[in-house]
N, C-alpha and C positions, 0 to 999 in steps of 0.2 A: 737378214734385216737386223740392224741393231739393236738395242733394247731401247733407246732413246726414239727413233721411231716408231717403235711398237707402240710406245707408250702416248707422243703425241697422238697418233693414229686414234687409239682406244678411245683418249680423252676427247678428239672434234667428233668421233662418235659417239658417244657417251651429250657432246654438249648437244649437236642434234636430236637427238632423243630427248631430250631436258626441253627443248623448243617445240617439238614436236608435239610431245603432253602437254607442255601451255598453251601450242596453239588449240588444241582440239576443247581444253579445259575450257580457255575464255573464248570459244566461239571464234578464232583470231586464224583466217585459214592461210594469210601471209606466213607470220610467223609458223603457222603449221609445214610451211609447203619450205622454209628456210632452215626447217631442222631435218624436213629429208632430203634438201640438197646435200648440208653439211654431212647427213650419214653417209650419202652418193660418194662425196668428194674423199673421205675418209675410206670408204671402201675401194675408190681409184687407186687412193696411194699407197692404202696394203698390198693389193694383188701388184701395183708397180714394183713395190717392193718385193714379192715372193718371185719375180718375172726376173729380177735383178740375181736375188740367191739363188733359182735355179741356172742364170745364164752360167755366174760363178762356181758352180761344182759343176756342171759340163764342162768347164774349161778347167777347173783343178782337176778331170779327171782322166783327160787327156793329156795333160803335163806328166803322170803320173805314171 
């Protein structure tokens, strides 16, 4: 996984959590239930990504 996606990755989790706490803060269970999608979605495309890196070293290590 590149560092560029790591980093988007981090950050839509990071902004769900940030949602998350306001929703619970102001009572606001929309918003609460919008920042654990975003954690959801951001956790999606890590593990896509680690699914991607491990396809790619089984196949460098077979070439090899």
């Amino acid at each position: 996984m590149g560092a560029m996606d790591k980093a988007k990755n981090l950050g839509e989790e990071l902004k769900g959590k940030a949602k998350e706490a306001a929703g619970k803060v102001t009572d606001n269970e929309q918003l609460e239930a919008e920042g654990q999608g975003d954690q959801a979605k951001a956790d999606l495309k890590q593990r896509g990504e680690q699914l991607k890196d491990a396809g790619s070293n089984v196949k460098d290590a077979f070439e090899h």
